[in-house]
C-alpha positions in Angstrom: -16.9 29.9 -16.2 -17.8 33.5 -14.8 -16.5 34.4 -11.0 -19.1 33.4 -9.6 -19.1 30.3 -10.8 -14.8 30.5 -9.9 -15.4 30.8 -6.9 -17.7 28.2 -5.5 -15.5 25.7 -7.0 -12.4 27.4 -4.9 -14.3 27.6 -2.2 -15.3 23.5 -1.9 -11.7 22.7 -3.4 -10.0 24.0 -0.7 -11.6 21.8 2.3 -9.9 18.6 0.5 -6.4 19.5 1.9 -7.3 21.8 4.7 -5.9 20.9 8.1 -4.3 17.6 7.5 -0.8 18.7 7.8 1.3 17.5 10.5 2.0 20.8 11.6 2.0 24.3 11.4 4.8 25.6 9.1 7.7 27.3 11.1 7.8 30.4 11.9 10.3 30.9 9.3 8.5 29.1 6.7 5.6 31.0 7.3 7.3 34.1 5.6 7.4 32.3 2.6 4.5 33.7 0.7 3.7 29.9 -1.4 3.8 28.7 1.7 1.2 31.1 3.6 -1.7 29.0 1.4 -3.2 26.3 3.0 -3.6 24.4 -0.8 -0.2 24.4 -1.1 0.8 23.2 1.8 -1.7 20.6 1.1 -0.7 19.7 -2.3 2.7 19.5 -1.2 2.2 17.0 1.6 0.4 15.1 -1.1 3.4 14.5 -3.3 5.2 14.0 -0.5 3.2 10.9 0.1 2.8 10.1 -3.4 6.6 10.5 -3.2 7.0 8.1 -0.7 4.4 5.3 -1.8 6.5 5.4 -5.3 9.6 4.8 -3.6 8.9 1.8 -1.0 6.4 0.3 -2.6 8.7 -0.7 -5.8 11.9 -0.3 -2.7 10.4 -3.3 -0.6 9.1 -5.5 -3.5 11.9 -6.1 -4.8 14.2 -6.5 -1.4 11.6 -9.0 0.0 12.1 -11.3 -3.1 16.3 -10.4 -2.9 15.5 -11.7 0.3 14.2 -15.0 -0.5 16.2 -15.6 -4.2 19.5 -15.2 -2.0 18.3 -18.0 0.5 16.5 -16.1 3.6 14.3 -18.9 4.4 12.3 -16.5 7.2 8.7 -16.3 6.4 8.4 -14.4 9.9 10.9 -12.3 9.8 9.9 -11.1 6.0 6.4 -9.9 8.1 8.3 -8.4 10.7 10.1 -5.7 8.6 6.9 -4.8 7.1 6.2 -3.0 10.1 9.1 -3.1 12.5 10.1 0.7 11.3 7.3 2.1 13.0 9.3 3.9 15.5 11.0 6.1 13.0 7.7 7.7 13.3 8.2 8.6 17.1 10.5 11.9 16.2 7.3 13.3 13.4 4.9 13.3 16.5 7.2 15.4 18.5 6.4 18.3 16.0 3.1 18.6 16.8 1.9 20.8 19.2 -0.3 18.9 21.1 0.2 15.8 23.2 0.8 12.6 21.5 -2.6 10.4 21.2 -4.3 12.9 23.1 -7.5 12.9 20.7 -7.7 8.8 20.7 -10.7 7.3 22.6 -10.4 3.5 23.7 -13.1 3.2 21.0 -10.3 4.3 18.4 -7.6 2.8 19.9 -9.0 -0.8 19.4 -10.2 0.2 15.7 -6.7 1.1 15.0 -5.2 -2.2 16.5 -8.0 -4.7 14.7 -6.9 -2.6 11.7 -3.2 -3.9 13.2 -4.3 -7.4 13.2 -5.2 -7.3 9.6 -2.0 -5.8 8.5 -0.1 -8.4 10.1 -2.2 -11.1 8.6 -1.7 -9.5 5.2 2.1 -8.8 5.7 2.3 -12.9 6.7 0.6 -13.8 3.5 2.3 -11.3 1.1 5.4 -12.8 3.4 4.4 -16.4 2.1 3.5 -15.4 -1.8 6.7 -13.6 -2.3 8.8 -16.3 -1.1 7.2 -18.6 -3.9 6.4 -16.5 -6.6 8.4 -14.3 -9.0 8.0 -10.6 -7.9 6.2 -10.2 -12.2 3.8 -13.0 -10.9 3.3 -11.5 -7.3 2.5 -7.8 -8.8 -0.1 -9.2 -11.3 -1.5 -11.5 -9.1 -1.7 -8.1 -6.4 -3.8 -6.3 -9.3 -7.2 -7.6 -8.2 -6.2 -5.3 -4.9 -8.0 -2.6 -6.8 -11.2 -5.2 -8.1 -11.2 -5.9 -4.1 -11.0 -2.3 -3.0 -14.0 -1.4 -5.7 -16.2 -4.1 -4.1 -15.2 -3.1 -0.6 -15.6 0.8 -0.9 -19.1 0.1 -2.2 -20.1 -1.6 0.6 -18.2 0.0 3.2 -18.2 3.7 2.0 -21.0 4.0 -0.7 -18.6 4.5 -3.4 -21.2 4.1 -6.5 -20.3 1.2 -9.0 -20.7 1.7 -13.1 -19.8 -0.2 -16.0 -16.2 1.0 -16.2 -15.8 -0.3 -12.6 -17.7 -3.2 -13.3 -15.0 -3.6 -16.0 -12.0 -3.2 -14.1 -13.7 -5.8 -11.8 -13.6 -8.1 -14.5 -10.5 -8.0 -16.5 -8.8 -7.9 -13.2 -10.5 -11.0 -12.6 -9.5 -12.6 -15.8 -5.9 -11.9 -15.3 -5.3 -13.5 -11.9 -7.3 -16.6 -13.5 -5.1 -16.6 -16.1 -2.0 -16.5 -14.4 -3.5 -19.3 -11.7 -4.1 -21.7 -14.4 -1.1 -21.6 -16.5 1.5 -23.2 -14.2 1.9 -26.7 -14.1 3.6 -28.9 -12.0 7.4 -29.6 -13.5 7.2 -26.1 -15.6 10.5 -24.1 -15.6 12.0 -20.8 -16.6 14.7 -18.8 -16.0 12.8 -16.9 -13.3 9.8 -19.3 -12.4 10.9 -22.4 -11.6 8.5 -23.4 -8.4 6.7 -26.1 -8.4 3.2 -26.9 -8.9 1.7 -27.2 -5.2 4.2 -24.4 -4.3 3.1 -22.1 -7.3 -0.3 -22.4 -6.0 0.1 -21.4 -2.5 1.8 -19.0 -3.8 -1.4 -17.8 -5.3 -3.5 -18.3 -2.7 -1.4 -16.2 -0.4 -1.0 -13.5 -3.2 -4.6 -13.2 -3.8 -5.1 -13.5 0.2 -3.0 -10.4 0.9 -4.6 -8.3 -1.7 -7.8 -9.1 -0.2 -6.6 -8.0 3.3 -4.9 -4.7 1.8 -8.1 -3.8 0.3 -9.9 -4.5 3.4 -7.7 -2.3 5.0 -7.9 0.7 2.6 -11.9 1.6 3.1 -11.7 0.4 6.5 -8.4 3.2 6.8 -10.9 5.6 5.5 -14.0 5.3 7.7 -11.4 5.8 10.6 -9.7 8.5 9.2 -13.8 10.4 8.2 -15.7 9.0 11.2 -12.8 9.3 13.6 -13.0 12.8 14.0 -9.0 13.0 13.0 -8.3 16.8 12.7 -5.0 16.1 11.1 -2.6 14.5 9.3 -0.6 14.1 12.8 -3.7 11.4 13.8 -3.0 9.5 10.6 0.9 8.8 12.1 -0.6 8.3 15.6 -3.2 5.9 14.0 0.0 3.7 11.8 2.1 3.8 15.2 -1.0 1.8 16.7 -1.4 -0.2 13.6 2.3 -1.5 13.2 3.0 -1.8 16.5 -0.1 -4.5 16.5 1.7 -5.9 13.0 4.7 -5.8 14.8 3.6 -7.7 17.8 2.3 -10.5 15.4 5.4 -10.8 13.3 7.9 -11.5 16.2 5.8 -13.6 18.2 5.2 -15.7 15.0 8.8 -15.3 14.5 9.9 -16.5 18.4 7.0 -19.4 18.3 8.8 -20.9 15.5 12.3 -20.3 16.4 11.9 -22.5 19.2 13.1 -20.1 21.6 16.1 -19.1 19.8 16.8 -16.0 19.0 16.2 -16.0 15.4 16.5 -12.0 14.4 20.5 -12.5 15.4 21.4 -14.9 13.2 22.1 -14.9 9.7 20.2 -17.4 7.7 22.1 -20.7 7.2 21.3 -20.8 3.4 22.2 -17.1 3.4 24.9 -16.8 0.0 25.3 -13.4 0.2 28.1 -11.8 3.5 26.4 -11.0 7.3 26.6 -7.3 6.1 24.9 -8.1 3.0 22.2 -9.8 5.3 21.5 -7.2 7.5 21.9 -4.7 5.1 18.9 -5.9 3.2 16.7 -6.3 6.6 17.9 -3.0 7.5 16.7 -1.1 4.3 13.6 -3.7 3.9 12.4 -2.0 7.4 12.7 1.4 6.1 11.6 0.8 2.6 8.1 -0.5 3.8 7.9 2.4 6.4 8.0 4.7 3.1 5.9 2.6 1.9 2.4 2.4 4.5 3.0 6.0 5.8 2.8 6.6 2.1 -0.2 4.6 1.4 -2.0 5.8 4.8 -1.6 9.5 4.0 -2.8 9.3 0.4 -5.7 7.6 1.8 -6.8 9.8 4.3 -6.0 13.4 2.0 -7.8 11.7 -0.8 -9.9 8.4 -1.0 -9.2 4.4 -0.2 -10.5 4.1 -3.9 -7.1 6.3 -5.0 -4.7 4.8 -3.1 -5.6 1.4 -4.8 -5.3 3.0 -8.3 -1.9 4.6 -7.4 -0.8 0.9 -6.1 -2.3 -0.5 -9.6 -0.5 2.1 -11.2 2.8 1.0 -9.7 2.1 -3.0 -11.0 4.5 -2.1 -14.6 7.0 -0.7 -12.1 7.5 -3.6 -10.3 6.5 -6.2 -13.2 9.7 -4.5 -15.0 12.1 -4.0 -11.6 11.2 -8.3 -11.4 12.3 -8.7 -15.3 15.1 -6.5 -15.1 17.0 -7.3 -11.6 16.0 -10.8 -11.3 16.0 -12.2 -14.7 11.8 -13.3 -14.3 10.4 -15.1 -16.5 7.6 -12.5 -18.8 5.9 -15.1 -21.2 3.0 -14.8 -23.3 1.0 -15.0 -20.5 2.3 -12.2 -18.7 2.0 -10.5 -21.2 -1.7 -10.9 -22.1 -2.1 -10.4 -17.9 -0.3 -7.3 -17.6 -2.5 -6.2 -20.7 -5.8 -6.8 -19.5 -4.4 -4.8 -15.8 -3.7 -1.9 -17.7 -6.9 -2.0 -19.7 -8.5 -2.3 -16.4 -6.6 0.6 -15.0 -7.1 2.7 -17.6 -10.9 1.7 -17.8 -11.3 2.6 -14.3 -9.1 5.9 -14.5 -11.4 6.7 -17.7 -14.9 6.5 -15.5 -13.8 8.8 -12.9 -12.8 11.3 -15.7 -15.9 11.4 -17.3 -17.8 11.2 -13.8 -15.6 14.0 -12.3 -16.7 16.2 -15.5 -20.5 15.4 -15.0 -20.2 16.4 -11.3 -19.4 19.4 -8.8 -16.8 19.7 -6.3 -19.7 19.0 -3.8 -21.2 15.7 -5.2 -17.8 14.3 -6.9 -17.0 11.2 -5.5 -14.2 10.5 -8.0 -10.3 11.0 -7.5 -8.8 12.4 -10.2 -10.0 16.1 -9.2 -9.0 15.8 -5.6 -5.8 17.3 -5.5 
């Protein structure tokens, strides 16, 4: 490539990072000469979010099903902690140097908290399929969040189908079919052992939330491109509106069916596990999905809703293994023809957007491998 050539792909590289960090570096850090480029700064609070979506996404799967497999009975509460940490994101606002929400119109404010409604719909039915499925199960089954996000990004976004997506679409397809149909009433395992009207809400509820969360991720993104955010400080402003709505939902779900009581102070009755160890786990559940939708949100918005659905596909081994490992699940033939046919998927969506992102410039790319 001659400079010429060097430097018009520099040149539209650099906008896809530019002015989306919280805030401006220090004084201090400014000094430091990595630190004076904007695509570094940029790149760095990317891994930081990739950093964080690793860590609570496979952190909170596998403490919501300790939760239930140790006798928390709570659907309700299970939502709540899958937003209740939004204030922990109070202190990140305080860096920036402008006033809190000041570039929010009531127009954006009520995006945000309909996008609020849907997260605390999807947190409720993730709630409900983790609390009858095995967490192998509940990550296959969550797989057809990235058939869901393809469909969705088309028609929300523009995103351009082809066959490989069309593929993807497919063999996702065929692996939450399969792993529908195989249970029957009065099956067993070591780790599956629900029964057959149970198993299938369990489903349903799976399948529900992954519909939700990839409603939410293009959805994310038209806010984030049409909402005039000039940073990633508006992203955090944007997920304290968001959870806050969630939050809302999930406790007063949570006080509706307590009957008054005060349900969040007392331990679960079928509980097996010490108080300590009770709160313990809500305690670290709360912070571990924080990681986790902060995480998600801000690889959105510096990239595309299409990649954050391949980096949550690309977790589904992660937590297929954390459920084998820690809680002894079940992983049968027909796991392991479904966990084949995700990854074929993956990979056959990851392989489009190779050979797309090598046919296209920086201008016209639409893919995600070459965003970063």
């Amino acid at each position: 490539m001659d400079t010429s050539n060097k430097a018009v792909v520099k040149h539209a590289a650099t906008p896809i990072l530019q002015e989306r960090l919280l805030c401006p570096p220090p004084s201090l850090l400014a000094d430091v000469p990595v630190l004076k480029s904007q695509a570094v700064r940029g790149a760095l609070l990317l891994a930081a979010n990739y950093a964080a979506l690793f860590v609570g996404s496979v952190s909170s799967t596998l403490l919501s099903r300790f939760y239930f497999a140790h006798g928390g009975t709570d659907r309700w509460l299970a939502t709540l902690v899958q937003s209740a940490g939004f204030p922990a994101l109070l202190p990140l606002l305080l860096c920036a140097r402008r006033r809190p929400f000041s570039g929010f119109t009531p127009r954006l404010v009520l995006f945000c908290a309909l996008l609020g409604l849907v997260m605390g719909l999807n947190n409720l039915l993730y709630s409900c399929g983790t609390s009858y499925l095995p967490v192998s199960t509940t990550s296959l089954l969550l797989s057809m969040q990235l058939a869901f996000t393809l469909a969705l990004a088309a028609a929300l976004v523009r995103v351009p189908l082809c066959f490989t997506n069309v593929n993807a679409v497919v063999l996702l397809t065929l692996s939450s079919l399969l792993l529908a149909l195989k249970h029957r009433a009065g099956s067993s395992g070591s780790g599956d052992t629900t029964g057959g009207g149970d198993y299938m809400v369990g489903v349903a509820a799976t399948l529900g939330a992954a519909l939700l969360f990839a409603l939410y991720l293009p959805a994310a993104e038209l806010l984030y491109r049409h909402g005039k955010f000039t940073g990633f400080h508006m992203v955090v402003e944007a997920q304290v509106i968001m959870e806050a709505v969630a939050t809302t939902v999930g406790a007063v779900g949570m006080v509706v069916s307590a009957g008054g009581r005060l349900p969040w102070s007392v331990v679960d009755r079928s509980w097996d596990l010490s108080p300590a160890a009770y709160y313990a786990v809500v305690g670290a559940a709360v912070m571990s999905w924080q990681l986790c939708f902060l995480g998600t949100a801000g690889t959105v918005f510096l990239t595309t809703s299409l990649h954050g659905g391949i980096c949550m596909t690309a977790l589904l081994a992660v937590n297929v293994a954390g459920g084998v490992v820690v809680f002894g699940d079940e992983f049968g033939a027909d796991k392991a023809i479904a966990m084949v046919l995700c990854l074929w998927a993956f990979s056959s969506y990851v392989y489009g957007e190779y050979k797309k992102g090598r046919k296209t410039s920086w201008y016209e790319d639409q893919g995600v491998l070459d965003r970063v």
